[in-house]
C-alpha positions as CSV (number, residue, x, y, z in Angstrom):
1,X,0.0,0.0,0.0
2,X,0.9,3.5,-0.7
3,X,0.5,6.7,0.9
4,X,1.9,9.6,-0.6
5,X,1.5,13.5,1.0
6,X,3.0,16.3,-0.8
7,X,2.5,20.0,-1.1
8,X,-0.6,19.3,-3.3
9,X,-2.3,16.8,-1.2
10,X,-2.6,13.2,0.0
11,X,-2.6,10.5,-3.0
12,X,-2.5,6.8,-1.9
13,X,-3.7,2.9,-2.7
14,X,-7.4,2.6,-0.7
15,X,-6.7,0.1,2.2
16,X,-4.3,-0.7,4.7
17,X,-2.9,0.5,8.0
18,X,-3.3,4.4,8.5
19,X,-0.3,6.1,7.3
20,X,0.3,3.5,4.9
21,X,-2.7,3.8,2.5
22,X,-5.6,6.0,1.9
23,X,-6.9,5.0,4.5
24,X,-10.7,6.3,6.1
25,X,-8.3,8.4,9.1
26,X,-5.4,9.5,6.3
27,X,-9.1,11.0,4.6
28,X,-10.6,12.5,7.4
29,X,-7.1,14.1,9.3
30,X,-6.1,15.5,5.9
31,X,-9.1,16.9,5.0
32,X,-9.3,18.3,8.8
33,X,-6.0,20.1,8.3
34,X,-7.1,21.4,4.9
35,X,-10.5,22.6,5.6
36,X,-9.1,24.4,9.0
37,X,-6.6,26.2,6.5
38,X,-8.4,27.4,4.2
39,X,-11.1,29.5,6.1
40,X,-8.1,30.8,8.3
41,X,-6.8,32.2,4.9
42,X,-9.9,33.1,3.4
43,X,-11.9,34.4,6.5
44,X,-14.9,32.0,4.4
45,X,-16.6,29.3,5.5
46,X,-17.6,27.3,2.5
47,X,-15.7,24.8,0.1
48,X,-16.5,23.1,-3.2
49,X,-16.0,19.3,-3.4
50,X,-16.2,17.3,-6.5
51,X,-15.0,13.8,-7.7
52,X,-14.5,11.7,-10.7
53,X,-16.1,8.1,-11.0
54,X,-13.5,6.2,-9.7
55,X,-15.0,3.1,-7.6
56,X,-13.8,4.4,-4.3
57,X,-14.9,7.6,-5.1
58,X,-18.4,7.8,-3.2
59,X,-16.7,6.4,0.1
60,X,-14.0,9.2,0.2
61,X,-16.6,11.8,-0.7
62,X,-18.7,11.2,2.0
63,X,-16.1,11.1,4.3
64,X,-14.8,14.4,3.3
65,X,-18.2,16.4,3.0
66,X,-18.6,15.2,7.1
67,X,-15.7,16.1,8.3
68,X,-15.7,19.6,6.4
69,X,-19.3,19.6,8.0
70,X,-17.8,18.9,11.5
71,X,-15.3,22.1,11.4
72,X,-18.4,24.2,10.8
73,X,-17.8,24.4,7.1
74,X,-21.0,24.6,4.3
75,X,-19.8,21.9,1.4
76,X,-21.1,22.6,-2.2
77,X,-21.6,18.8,-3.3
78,X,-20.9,18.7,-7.1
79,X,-21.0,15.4,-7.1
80,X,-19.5,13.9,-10.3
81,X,-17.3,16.6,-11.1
82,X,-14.6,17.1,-13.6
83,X,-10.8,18.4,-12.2
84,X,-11.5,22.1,-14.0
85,X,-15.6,21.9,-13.0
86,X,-14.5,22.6,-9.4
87,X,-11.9,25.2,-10.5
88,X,-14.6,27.2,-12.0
89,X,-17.2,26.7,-9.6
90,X,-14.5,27.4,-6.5
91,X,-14.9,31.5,-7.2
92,X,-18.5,31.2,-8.9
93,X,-19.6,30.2,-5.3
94,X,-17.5,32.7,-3.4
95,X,-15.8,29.5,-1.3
96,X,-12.4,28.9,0.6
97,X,-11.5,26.4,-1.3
98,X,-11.9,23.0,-3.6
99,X,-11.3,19.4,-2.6
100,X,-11.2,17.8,-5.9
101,X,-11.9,13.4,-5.4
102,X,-9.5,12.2,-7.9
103,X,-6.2,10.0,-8.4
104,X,-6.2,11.5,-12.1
105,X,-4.6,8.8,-14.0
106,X,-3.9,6.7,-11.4
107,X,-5.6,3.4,-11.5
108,X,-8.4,2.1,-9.8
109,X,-6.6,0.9,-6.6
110,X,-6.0,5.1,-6.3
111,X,-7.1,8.3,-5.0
112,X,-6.7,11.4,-3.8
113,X,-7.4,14.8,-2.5
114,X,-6.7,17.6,-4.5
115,X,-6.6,20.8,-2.8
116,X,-7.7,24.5,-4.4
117,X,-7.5,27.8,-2.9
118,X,-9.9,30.9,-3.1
119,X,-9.2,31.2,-6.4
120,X,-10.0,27.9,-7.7
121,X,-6.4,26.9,-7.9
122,X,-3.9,24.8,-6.7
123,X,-2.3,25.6,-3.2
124,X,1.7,26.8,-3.3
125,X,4.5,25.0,-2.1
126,X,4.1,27.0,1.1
127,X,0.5,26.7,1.9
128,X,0.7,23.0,1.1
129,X,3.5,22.8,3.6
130,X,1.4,24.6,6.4
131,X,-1.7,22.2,5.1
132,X,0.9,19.1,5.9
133,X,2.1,20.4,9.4
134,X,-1.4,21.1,10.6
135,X,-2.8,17.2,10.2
136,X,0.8,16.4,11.3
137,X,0.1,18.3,14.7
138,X,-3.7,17.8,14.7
139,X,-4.0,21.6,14.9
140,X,-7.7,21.8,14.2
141,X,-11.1,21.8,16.5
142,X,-13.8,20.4,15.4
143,X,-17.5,22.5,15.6
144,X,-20.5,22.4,18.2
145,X,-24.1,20.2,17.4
146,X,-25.3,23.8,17.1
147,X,-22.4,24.9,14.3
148,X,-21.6,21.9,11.8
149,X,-21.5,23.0,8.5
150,X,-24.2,22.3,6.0
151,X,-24.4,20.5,2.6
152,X,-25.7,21.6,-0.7
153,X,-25.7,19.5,-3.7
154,X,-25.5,21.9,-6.8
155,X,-25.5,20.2,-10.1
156,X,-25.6,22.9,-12.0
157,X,-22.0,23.3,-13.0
158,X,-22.0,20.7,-15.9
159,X,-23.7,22.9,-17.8
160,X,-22.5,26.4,-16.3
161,X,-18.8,25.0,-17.2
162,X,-20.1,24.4,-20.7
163,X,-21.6,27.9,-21.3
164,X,-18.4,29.7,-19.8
165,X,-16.6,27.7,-22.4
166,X,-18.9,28.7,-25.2
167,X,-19.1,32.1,-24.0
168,X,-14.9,32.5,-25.1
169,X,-14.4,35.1,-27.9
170,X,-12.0,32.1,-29.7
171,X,-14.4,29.3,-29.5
172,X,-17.1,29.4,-33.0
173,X,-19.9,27.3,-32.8
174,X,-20.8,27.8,-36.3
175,X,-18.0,27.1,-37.3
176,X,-17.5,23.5,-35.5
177,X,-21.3,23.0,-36.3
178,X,-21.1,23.1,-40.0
179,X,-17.7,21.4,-40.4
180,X,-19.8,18.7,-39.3
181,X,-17.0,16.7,-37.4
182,X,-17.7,12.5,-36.9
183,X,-15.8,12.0,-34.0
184,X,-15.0,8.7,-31.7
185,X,-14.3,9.5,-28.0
186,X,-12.8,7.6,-24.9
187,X,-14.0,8.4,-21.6
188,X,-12.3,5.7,-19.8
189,X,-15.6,5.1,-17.7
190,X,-15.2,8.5,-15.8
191,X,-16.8,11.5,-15.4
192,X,-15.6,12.5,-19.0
193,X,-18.6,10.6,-20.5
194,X,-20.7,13.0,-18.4
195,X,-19.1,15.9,-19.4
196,X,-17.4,15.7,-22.9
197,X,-20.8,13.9,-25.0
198,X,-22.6,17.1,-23.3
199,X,-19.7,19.3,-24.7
200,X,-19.6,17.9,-27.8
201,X,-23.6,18.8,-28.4
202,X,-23.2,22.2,-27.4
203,X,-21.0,23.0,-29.9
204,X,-23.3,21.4,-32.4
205,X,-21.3,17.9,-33.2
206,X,-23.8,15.9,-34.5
207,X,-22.0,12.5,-34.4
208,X,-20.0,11.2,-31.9
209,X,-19.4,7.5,-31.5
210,X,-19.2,7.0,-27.2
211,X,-16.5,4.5,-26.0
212,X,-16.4,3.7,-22.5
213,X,-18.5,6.4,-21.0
214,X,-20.4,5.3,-18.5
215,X,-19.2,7.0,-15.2
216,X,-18.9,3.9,-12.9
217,X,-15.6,4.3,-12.5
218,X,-14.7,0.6,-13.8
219,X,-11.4,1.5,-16.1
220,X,-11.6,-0.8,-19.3
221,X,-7.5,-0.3,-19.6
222,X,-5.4,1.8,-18.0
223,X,-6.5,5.1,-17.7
224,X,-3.5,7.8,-18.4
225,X,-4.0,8.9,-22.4
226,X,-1.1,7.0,-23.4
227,X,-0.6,5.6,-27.0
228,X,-0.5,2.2,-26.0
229,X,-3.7,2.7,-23.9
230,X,-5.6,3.8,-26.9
231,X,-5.5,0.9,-29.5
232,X,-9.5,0.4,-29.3
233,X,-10.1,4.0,-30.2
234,X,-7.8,4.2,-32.8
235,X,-9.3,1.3,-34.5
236,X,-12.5,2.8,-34.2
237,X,-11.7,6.0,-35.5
238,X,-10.8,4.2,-38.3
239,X,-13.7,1.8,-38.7
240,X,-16.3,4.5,-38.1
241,X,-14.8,6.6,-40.6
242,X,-14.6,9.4,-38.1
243,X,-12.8,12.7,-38.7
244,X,-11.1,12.5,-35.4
245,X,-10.9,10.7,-31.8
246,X,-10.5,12.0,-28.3
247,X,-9.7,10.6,-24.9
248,X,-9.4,12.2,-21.5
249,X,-8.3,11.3,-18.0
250,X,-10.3,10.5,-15.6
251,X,-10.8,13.9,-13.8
252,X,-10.9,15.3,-17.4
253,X,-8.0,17.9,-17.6
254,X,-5.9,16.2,-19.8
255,X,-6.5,15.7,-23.3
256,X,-5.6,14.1,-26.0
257,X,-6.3,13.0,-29.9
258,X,-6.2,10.5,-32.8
259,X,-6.4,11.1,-36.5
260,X,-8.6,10.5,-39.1
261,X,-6.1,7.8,-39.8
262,X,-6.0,6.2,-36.5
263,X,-2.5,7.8,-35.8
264,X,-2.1,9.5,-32.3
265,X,-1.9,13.0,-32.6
266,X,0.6,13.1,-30.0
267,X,-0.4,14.4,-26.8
268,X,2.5,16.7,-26.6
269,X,0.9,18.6,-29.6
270,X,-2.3,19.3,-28.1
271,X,-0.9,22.3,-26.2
272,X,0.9,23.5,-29.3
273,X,-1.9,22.9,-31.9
274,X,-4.6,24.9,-29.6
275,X,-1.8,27.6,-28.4
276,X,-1.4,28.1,-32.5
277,X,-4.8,28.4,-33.1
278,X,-5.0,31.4,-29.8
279,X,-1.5,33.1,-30.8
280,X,-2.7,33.8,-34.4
281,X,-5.8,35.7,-32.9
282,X,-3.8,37.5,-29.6
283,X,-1.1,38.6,-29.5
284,X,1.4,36.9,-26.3
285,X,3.8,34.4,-24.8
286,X,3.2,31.0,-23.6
287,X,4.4,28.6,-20.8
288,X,4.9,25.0,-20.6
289,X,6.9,23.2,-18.3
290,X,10.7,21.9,-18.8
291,X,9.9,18.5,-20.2
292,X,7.7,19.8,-22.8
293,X,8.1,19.9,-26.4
294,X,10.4,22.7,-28.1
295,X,7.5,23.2,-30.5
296,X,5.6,25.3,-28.5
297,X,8.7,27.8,-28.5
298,X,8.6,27.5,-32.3
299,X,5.1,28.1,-32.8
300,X,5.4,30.8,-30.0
301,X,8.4,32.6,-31.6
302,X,7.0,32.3,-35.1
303,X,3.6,34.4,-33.9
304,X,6.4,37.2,-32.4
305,X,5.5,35.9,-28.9
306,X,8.1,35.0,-26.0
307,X,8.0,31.6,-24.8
308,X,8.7,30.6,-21.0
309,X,9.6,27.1,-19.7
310,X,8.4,26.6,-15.6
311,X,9.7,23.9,-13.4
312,X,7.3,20.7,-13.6
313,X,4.1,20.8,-11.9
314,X,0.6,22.8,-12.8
315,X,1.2,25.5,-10.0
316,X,4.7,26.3,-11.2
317,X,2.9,26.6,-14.7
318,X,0.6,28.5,-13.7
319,X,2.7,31.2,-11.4
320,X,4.6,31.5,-14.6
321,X,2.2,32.2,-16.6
322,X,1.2,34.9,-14.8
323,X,4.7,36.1,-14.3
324,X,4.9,36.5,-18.1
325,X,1.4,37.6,-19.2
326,X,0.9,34.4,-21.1
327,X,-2.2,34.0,-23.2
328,X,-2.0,30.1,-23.5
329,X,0.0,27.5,-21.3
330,X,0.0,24.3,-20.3
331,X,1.8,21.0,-20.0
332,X,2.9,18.8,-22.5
333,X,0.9,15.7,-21.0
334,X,-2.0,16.9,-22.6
335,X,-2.6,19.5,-20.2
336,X,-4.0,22.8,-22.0
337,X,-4.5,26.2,-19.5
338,X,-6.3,29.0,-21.1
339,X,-6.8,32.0,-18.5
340,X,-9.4,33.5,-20.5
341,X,-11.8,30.8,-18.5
342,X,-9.6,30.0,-15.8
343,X,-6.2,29.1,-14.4
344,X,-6.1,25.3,-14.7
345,X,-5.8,22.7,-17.0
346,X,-9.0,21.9,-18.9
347,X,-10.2,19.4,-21.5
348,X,-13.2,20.9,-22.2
349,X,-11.6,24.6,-23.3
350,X,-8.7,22.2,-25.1
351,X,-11.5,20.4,-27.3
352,X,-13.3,23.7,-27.7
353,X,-10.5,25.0,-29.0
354,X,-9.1,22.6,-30.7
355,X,-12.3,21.7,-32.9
356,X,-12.7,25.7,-33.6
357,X,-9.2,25.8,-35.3
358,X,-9.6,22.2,-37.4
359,X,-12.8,23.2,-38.6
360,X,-11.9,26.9,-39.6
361,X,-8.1,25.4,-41.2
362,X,-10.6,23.1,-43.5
363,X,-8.5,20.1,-44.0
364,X,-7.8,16.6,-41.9
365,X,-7.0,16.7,-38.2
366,X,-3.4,14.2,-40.2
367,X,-2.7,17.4,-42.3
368,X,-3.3,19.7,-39.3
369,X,-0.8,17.7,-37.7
370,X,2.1,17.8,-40.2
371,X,1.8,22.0,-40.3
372,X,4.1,21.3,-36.6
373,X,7.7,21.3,-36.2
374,X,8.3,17.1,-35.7
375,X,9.8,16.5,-32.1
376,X,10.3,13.1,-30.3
377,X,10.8,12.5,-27.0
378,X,12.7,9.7,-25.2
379,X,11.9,9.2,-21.7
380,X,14.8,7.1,-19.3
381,X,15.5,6.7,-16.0
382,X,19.0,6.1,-14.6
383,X,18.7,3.9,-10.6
384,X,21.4,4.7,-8.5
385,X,21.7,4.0,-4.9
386,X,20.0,5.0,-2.0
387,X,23.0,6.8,-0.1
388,X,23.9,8.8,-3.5
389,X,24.0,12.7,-3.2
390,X,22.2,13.4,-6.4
391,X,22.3,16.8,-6.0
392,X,26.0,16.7,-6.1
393,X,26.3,13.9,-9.3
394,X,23.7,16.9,-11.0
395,X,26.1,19.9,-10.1
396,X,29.0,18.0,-11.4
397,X,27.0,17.2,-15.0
398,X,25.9,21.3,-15.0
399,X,29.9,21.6,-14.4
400,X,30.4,19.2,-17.5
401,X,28.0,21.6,-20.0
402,X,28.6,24.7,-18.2
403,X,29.8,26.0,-21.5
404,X,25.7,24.9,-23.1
405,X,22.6,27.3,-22.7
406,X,21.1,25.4,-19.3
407,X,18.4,25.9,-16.6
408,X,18.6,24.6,-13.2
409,X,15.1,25.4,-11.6
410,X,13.5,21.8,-11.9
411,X,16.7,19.4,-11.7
412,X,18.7,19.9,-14.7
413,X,18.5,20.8,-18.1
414,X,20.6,21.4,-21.0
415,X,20.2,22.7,-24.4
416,X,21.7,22.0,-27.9
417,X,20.8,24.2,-30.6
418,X,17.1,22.8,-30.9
419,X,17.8,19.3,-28.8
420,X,17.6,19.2,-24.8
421,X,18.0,17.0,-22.0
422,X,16.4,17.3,-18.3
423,X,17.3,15.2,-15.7
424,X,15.0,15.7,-12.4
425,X,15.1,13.6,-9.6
426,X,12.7,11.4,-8.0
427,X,11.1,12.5,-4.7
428,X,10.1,9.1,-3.9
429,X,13.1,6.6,-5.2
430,X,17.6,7.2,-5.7
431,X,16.2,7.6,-9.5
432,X,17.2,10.1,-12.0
433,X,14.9,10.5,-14.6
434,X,15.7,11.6,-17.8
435,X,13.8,13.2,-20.7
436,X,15.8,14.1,-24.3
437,X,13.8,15.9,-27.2
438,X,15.4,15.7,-30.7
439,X,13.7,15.5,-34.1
440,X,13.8,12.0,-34.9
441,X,14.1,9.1,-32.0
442,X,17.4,7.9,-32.8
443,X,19.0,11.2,-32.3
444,X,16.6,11.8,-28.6
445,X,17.8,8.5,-27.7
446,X,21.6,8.9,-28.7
447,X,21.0,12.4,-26.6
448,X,19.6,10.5,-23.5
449,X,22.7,7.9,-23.7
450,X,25.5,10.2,-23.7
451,X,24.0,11.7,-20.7
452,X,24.1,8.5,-18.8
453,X,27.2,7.9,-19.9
454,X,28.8,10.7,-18.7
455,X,26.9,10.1,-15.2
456,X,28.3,6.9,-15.3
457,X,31.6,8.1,-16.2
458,X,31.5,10.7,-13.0
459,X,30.4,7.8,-10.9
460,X,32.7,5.2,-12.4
461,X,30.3,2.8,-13.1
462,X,31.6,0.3,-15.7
């Protein structure tokens, strides 16, 4: 069993002894800790809790909704939610915060709380680390008979969600309605088949071929929007002679799709197809994280923008992209963040977006595809042992490329002309992982061997 608490929240394997799992006490201390924390910071006394359709979903909900109830605190029950549904509906209810019920792309053994602030976004490094000492020190008090916190159940903000999206200046209706797309779409039995079918008729798609969308949580493969995870929609794609295919996580905010020809799209070029499509109607930078594809640079500095790169993880993203003034950000997992609605990642604005753009460019989602810069990316890990300094073995490779154009705000990483390497550690195992980019996979994976040679070299491993 597995418990894992980090600045973000607490994300574990149901079961087990407490403190070992997600266990019912791991659910109720951590959500204690939070909910004490975020109406000290807010001065509010309401949060918003949703939760994707993952089996052990309903038992983790109701435990969280009571104990928020026994500080004192109102809950607004969204019940099957998506990831980016609570983000909107966190300042659309005026609350302290979110608790989003979801292990994302976890499988089913998983889940987790995710934790918002005021704002409908996720907490800082710092606040998560206050969040973490209060359940550590069971710094919270619980309310009187005559103060426990109340419970609404709003369903409302499906479609509220929808019409925010439809509302943006860069999404056409008219456009997506008379292209008249065919498309196949992979829910993975979440709340996605709630949320992306509904979508999908707003925006006047008259045809849409439903894999796996019944929300009850029972993954028909594994659930992260992998290529090799997506076999059955790409053959259906083909056999229903759609025009494209899409798949989401479970908590829908990551987002992916499949051509016309049953070829993956490549998840790394959703953020840069739908950050082309916004760059050549405003004018501004973009963000993605270290490991990301270069192509978002190129299609950034092409429209005159400035692109940033952030250390890995949403908030770093985000805090970035606000640091910058970006218009369009995201990660390169498929994650697309479009402030115009909000600041989080979200499937829905991505497919929005998306569909807007391949309708108005007129030709095949496979031709849409070839307009981008070609990257691959080669993803390795190096194990070392447990009593290694890692830190030190990563100063003395920066020492090694001092010489190349390099960033050392997320681990390592290093740039040749349009190739790079980033090596970040784990926080959980002696691993170094390490992610090379070049524009064919022989040359990313010649990249991504050098580098552990040369670490192998400084340790003097034969």
């Amino acid at each position: 069993m597995t418990l894992i608490k980090s600045i973000s929240g607490i994300r574990g394997t149901i079961g087990g002894k407490v403190g070992e799992g997600l266990t019912p006490l791991d659910i109720v201390k951590f959500t204690s800790a939070f909910g004490s924390w975020a109406v000290k910071q807010s001065g509010l006394e309401k949060i918003v809790v949703g939760r994707d359709a993952r089996i052990s979903g309903s038992m983790v909900n109701n435990l969280v909704i009571g104990t928020l109830q026994g500080l004192g605190i109102d809950v607004i029950d969204l019940g099957l939610s998506t990831t980016p549904t609570v983000e909107v509906a966190v300042p659309g209810e005026q609350a302290a915060g979110g608790i989003i019920i979801t292990a994302s792309h976890n499988p089913k053994q998983w889940n987790a709380l995710k934790l918002l602030n005021a704002d409908g976004e996720f907490i800082s490094d710092a606040d998560g680390k206050e969040v973490l000492d209060i359940a550590e020190n069971s710094d919270f008090d619980y309310a009187d008979v005559n103060d426990l916190g109340t419970v609404t159940v709003d369903d409302t903000y499906l479609q509220k969600h929808i019409d925010a999206v439809l509302a943006l200046p860069l999404v056409d209706k008219v456009a997506i309605a008379k292209a008249d797309f065919k498309i196949v779409i992979d829910c993975v039995n979440s709340t996605g088949g709630i949320f992306i079918p509904a979508l999908l008729k707003a925006l006047g798609v008259k045809t849409v071929h439903e894999l796996y969308c019944e929300p009850d949580g029972k993954f028909p493969h594994n659930p992260e929007p992998l290529p090799e995870n997506l076999r059955t929609l790409s053959q259906e794609v083909i056999s229903k002679k759609a025009d494209l295919g899409i798949a989401v996580d479970p908590d829908v905010d990551r987002l992916c799709f499949v051509s016309e020809d049953g070829n993956m799209f490549g998840e790394e070029y959703t953020l840069v197809t739908v950050a082309d499509y916004v760059l050549k109607h405003t004018v501004g930078n973009t963000v993605s994280n270290l490991s990301s594809t270069r192509a978002l640079r190129d299609v950034t500095e092409k429209a005159g923008g400035v692109y940033e790169a952030a250390a890995v993880g949403e908030v770093n993203v985000v805090n970035k992209m606000k640091e910058t003034n970006a218009v369009i950000g995201g990660e390169g997992n498929g994650g697309v963040i479009y402030p115009e609605l909000h600041y989080g990642r979200d499937a829905l604005v991505g497919i929005a977006l998306f569909l807007t753009h391949l309708a108005k460019f007129g030709k095949s989602v496979s031709v849409l595809r070839g307009t981008y810069p070609s990257y691959f990316i080669s993803k390795n890990k190096i194990t070392l042992t447990p009593e290694m300094d890692i830190d030190a073995l990563l100063l003395k490779v920066e020492e090694k490329y001092k010489k190349q154009p390099h960033s050392t705000i997320d681990g390592l990483k290093i740039e040749f002309d349009k190739e790079w390497v980033h090596l970040r550690r784990s926080n959980t195992e002696p691993i170094i992982r390490i992610y090379s980019e070049a524009s064919s996979e022989q040359v990313a994976n010649s990249l991504a061997n050098k580098i552990i040679d040369d670490i192998k070299e400084i340790l003097q491993i034969r």
